[in-house]
N, CA, C and O atoms as CSV, one atom per row, in Angstrom:
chain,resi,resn,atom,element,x,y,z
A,1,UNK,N,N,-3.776,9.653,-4.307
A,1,UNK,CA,C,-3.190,8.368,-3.997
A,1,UNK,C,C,-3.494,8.014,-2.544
A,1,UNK,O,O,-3.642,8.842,-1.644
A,2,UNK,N,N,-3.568,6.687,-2.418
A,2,UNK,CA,C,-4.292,6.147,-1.167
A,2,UNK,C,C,-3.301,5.217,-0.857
A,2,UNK,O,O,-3.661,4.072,-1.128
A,3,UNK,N,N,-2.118,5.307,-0.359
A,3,UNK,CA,C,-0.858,4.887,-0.356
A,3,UNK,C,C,-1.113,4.266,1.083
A,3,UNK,O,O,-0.539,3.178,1.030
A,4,UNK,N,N,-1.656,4.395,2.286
A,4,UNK,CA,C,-1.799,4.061,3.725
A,4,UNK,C,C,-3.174,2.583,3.405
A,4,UNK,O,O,-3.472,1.577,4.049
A,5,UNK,N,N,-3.560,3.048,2.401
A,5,UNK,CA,C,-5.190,2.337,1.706
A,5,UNK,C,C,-4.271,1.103,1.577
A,5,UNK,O,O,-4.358,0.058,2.223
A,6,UNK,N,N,-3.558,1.357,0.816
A,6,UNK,CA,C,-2.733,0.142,0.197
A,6,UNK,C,C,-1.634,-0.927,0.950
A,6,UNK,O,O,-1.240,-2.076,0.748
A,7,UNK,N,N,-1.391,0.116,1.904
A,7,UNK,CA,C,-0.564,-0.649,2.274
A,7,UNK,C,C,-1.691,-1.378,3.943
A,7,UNK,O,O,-1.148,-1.765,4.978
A,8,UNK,N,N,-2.480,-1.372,3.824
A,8,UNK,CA,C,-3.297,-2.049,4.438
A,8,UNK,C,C,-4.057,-3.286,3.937
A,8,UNK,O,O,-4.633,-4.138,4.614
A,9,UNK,N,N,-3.930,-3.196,2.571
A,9,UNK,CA,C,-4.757,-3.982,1.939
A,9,UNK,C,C,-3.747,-4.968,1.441
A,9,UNK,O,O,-4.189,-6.098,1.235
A,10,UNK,N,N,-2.418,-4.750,1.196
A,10,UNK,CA,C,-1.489,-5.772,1.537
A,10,UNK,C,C,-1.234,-6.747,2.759
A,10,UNK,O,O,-1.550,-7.926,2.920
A,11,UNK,N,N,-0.587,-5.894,3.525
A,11,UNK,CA,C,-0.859,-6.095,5.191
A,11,UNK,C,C,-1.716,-7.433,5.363
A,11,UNK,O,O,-1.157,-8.528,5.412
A,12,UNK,N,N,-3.469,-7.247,5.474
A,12,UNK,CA,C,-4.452,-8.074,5.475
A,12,UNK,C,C,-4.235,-9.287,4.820
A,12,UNK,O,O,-4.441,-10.363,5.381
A,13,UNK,N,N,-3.610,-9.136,3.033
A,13,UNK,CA,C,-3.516,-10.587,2.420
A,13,UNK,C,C,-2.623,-11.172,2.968
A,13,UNK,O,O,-2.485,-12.393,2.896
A,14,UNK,N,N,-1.634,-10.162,3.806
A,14,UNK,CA,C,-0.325,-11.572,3.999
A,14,UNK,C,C,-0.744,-12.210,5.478
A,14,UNK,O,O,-0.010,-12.976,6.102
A,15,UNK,N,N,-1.985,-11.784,5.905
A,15,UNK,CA,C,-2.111,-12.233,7.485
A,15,UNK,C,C,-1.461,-11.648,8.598
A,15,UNK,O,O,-1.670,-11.983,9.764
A,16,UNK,N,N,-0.661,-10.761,8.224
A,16,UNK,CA,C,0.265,-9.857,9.543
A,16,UNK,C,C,-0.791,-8.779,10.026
A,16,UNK,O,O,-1.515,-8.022,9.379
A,17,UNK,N,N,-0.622,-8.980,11.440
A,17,UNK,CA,C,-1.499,-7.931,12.101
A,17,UNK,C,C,-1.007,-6.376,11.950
A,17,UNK,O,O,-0.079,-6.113,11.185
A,18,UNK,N,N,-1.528,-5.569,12.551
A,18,UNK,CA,C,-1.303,-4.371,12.252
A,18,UNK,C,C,-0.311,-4.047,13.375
A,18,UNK,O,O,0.677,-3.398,13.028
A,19,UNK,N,N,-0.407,-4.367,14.562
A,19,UNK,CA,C,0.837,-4.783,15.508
A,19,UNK,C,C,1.758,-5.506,15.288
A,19,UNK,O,O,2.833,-4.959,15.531
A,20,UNK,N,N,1.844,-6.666,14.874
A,20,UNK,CA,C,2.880,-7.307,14.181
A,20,UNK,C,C,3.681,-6.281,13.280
A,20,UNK,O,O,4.869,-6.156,13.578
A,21,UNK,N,N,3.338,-5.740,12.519
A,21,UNK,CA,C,3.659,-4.866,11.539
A,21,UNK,C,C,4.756,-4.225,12.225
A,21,UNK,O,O,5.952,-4.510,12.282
A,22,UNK,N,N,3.936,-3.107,12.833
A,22,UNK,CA,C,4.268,-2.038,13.321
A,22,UNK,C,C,5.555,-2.765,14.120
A,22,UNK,O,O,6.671,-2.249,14.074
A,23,UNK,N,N,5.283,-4.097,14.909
A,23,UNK,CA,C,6.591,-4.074,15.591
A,23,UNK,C,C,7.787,-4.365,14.363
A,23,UNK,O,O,8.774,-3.682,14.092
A,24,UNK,N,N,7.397,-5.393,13.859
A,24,UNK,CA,C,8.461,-5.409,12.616
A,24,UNK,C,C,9.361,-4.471,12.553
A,24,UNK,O,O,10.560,-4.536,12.823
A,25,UNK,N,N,8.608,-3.422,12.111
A,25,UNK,CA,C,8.830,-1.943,11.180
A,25,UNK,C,C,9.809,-0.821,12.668
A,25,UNK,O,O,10.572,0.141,12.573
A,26,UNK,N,N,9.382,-1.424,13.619
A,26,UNK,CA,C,10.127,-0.730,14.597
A,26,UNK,C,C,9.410,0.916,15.060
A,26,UNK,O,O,9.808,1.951,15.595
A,27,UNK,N,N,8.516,0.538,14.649
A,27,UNK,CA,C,7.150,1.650,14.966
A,27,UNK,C,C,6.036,1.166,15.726
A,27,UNK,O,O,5.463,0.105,15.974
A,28,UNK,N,N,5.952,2.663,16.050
A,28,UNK,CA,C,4.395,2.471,17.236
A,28,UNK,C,C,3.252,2.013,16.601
A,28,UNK,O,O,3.164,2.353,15.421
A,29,UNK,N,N,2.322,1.316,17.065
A,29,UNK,CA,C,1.368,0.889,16.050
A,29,UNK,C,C,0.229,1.797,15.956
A,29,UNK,O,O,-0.776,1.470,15.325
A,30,UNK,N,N,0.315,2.718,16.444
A,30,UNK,CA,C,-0.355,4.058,16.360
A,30,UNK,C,C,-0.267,4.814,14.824
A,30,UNK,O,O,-1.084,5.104,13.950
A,31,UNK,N,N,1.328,4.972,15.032
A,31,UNK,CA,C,1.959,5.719,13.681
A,31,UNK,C,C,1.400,5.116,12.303
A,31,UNK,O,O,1.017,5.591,11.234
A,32,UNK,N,N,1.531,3.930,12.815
A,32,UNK,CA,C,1.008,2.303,11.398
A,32,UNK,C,C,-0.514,3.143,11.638
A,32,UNK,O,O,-1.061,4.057,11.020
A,33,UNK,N,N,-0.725,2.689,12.328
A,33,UNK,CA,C,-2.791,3.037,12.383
A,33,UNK,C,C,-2.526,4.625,11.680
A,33,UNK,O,O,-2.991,4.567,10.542
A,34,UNK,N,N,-2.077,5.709,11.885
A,34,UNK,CA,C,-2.409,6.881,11.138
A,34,UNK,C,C,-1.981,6.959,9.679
A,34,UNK,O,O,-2.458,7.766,8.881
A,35,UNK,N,N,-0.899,5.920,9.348
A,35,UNK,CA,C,-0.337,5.753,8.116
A,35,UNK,C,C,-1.355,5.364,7.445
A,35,UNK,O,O,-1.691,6.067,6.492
A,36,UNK,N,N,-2.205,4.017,7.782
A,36,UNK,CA,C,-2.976,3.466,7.218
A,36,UNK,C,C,-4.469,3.569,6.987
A,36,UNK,O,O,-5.377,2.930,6.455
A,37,UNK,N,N,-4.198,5.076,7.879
A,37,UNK,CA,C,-5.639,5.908,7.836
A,37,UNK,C,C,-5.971,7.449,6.736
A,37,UNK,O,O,-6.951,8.192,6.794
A,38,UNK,N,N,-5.015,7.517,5.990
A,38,UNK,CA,C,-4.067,8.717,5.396
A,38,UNK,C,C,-3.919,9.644,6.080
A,38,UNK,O,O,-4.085,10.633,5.366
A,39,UNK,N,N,-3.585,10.079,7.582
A,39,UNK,CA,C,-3.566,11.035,8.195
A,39,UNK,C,C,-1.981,11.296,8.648
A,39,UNK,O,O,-1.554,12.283,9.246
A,40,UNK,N,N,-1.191,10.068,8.170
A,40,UNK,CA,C,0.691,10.656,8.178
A,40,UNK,C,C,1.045,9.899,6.652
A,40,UNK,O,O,0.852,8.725,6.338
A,41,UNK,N,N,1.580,10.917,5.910
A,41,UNK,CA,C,2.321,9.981,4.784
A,41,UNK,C,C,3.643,9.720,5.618
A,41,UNK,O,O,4.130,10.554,6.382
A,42,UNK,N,N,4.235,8.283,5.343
A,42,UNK,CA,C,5.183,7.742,5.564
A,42,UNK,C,C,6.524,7.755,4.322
A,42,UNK,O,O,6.568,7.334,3.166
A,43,UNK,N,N,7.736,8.592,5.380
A,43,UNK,CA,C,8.686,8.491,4.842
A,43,UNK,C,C,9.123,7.489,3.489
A,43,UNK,O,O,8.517,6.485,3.113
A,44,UNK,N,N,10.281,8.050,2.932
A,44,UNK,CA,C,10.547,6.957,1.599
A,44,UNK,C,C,11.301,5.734,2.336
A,44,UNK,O,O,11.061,4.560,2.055
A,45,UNK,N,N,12.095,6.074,3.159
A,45,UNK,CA,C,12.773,4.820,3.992
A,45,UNK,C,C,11.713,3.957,4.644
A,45,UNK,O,O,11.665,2.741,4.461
A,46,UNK,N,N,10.777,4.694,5.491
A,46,UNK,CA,C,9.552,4.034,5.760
A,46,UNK,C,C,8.859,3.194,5.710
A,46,UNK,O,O,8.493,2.305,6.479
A,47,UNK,N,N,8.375,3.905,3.371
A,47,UNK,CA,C,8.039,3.397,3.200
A,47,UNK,C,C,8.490,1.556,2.314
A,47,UNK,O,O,7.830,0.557,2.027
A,48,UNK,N,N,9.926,1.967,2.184
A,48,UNK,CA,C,10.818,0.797,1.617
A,48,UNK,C,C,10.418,-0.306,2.507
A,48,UNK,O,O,9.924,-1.371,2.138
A,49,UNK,N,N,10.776,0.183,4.146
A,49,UNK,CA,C,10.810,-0.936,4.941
A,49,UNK,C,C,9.066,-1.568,4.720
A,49,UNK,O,O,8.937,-2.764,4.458
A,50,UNK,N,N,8.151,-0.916,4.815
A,50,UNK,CA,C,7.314,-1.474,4.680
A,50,UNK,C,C,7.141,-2.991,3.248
A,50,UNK,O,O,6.853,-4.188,3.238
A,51,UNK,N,N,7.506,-1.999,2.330
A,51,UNK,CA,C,7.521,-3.020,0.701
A,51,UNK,C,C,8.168,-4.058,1.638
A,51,UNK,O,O,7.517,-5.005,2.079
A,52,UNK,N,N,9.481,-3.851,1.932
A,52,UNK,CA,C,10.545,-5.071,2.167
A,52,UNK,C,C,9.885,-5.950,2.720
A,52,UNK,O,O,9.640,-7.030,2.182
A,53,UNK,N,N,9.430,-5.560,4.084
A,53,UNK,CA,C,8.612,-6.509,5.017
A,53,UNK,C,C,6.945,-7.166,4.384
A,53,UNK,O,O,6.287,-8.149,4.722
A,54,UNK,N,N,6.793,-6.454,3.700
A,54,UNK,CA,C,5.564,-6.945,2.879
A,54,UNK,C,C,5.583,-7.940,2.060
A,54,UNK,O,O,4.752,-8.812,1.807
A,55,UNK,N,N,7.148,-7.605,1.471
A,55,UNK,CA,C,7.183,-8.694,0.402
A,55,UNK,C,C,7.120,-8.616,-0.523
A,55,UNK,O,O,7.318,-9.587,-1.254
A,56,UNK,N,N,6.667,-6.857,-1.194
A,56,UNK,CA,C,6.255,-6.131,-2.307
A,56,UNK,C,C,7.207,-4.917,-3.020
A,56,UNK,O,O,8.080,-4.326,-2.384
A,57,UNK,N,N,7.007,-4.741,-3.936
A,57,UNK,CA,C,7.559,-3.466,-4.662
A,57,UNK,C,C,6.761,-1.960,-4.128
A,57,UNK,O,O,5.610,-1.590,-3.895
A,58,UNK,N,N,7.488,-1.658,-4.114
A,58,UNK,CA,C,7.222,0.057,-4.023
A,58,UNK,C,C,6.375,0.385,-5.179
A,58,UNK,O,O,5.462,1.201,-5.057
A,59,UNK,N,N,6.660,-0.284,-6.447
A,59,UNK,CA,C,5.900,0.011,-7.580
A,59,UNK,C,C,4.042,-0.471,-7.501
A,59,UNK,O,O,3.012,0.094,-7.868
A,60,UNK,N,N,4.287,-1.546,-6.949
A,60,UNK,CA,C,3.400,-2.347,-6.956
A,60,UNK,C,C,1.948,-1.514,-5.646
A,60,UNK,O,O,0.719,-1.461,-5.682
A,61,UNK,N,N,2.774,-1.130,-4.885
A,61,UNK,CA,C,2.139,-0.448,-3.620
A,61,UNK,C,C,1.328,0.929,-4.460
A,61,UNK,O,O,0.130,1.193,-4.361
A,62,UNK,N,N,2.094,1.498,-5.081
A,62,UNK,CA,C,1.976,2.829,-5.771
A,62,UNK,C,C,0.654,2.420,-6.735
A,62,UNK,O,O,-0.273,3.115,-6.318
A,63,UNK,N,N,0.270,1.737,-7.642
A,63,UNK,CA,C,-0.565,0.979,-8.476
A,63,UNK,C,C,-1.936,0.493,-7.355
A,63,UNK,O,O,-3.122,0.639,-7.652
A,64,UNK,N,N,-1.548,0.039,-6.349
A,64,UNK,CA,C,-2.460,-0.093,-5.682
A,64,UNK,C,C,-3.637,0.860,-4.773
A,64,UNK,O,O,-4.724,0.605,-4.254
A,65,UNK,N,N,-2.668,2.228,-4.912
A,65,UNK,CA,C,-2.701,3.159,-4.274
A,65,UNK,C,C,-3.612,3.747,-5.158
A,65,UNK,O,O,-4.566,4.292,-4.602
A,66,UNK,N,N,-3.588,3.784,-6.228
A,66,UNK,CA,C,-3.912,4.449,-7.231
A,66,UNK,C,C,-5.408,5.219,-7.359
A,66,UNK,O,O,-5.858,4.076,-7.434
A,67,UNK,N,N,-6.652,6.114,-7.459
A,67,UNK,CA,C,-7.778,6.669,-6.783
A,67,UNK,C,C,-8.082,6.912,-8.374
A,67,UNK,O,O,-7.226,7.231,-9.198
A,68,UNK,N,N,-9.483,6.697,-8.645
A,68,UNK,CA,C,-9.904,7.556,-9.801
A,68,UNK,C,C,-9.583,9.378,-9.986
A,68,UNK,O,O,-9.348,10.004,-11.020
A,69,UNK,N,N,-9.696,9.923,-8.409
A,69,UNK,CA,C,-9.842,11.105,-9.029
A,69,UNK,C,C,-8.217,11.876,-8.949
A,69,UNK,O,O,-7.978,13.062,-8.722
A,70,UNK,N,N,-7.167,10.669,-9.240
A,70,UNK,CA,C,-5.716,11.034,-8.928
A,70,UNK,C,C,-5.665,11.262,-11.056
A,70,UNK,O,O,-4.640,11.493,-11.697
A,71,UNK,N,N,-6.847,11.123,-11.544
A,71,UNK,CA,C,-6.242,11.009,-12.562
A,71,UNK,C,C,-7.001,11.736,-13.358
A,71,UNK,O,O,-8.142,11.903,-12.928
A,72,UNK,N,N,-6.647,12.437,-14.815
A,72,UNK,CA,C,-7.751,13.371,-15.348
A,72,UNK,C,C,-8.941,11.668,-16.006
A,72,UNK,O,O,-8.849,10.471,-15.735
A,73,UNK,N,N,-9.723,12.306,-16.729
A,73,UNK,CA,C,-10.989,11.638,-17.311
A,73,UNK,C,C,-10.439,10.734,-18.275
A,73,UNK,O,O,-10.857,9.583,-18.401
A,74,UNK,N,N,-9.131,11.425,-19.239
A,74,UNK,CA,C,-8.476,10.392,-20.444
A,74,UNK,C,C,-7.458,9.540,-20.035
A,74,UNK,O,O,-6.835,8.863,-20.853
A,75,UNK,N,N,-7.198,9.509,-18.651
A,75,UNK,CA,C,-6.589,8.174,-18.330
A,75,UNK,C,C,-7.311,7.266,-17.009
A,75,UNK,O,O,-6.738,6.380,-16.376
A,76,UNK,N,N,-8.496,7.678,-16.831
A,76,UNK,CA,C,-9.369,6.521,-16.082
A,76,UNK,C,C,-9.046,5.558,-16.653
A,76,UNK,O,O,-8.337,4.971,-15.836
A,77,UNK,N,N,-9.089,4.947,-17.579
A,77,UNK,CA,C,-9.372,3.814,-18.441
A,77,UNK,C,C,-7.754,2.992,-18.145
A,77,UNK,O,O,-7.602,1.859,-17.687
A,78,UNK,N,N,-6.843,3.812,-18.501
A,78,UNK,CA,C,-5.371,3.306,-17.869
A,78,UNK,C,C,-5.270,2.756,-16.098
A,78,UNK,O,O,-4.849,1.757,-15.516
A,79,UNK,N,N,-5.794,3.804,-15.785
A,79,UNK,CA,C,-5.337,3.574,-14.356
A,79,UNK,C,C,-6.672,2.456,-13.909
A,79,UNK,O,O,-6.494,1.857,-12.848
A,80,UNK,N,N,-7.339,2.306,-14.299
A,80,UNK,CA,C,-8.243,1.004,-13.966
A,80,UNK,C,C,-7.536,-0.292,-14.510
A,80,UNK,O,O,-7.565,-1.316,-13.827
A,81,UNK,N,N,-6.982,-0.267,-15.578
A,81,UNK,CA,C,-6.029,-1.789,-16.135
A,81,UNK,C,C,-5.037,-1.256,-15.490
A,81,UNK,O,O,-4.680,-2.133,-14.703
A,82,UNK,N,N,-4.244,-0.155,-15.322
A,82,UNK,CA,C,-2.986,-0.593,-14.344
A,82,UNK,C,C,-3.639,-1.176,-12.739
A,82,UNK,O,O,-2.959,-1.854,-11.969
A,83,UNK,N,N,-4.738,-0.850,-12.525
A,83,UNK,CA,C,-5.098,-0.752,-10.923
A,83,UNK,C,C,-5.977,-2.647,-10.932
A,83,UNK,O,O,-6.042,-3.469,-10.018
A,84,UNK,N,N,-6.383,-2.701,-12.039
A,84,UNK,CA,C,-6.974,-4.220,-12.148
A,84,UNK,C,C,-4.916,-5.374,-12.502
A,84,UNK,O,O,-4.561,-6.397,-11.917
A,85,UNK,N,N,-4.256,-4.714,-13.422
A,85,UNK,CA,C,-3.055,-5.713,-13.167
A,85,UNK,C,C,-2.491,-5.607,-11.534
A,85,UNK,O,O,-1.925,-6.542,-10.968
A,86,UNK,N,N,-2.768,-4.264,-10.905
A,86,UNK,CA,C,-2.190,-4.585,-9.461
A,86,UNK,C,C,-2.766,-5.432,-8.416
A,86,UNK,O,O,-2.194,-5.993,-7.481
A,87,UNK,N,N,-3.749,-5.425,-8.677
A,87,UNK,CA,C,-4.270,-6.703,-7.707
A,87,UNK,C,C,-4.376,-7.900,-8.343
A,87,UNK,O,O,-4.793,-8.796,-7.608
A,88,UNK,N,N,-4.172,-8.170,-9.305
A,88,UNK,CA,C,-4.130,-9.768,-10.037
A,88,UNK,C,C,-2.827,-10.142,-9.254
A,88,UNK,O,O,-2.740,-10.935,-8.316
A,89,UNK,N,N,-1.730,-9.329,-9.897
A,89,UNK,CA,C,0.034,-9.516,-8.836
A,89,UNK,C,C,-0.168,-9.856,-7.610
A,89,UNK,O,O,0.103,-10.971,-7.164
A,90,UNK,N,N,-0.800,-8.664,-6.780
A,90,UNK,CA,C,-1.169,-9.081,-5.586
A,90,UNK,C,C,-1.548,-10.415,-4.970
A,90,UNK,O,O,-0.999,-10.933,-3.998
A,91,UNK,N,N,-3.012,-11.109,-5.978
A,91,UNK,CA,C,-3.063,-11.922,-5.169
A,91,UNK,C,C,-2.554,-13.463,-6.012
A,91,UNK,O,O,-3.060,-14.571,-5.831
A,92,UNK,N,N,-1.503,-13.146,-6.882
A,92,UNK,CA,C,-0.646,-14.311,-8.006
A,92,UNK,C,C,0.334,-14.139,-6.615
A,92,UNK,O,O,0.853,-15.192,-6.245
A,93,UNK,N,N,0.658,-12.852,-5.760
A,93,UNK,CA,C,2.203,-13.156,-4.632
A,93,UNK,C,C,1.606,-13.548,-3.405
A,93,UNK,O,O,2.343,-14.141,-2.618
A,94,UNK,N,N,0.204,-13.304,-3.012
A,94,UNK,CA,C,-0.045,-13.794,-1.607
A,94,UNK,C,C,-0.185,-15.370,-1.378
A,94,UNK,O,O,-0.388,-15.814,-0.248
């Protein structure tokens, strides 16, 4: 899961900078930059505040997150229609 992936690729559609963010969120924009680099997973509170401020579901983030090789061979096919309905949402909310 590419959960820092995702929540960057939200981020970008809504136009909020990555500083903006970070101040939002009440974080260094460093921490944001390593979050969004996968080099810190971010807390569950964290990551709430992020959804909140995004504008998004936690569910929705998770779907977005989603990697071919997070999954065996007999559910590629799932996680590509769950991962193709997450960005349709995406850009039906931006």
């Amino acid at each position: 899961m590419k959960i820092g992936r995702a929540i960057k690729e939200v981020r970008k559609k809504r136009g909020i900078s990555q500083g903006d963010l970070a101040t939002r969120l009440s974080i260094s924009q460093s921490y944001l930059s390593l979050v969004e680099g996968e080099k810190k997973q971010p807390s569950l509170d964290l990551l709430q505040s992020i959804a909140d401020t995004l504008d998004i579901s936690i569910p929705i983030l998770f779907l977005l997150s989603i990697e071919p090789a997070d999954l065996s061979k007999k559910n590629k096919a799932q996680a590509k229609l769950a991962y193709s309905i997450a960005r349709s949402l995406l850009d039906i909310l931006s």
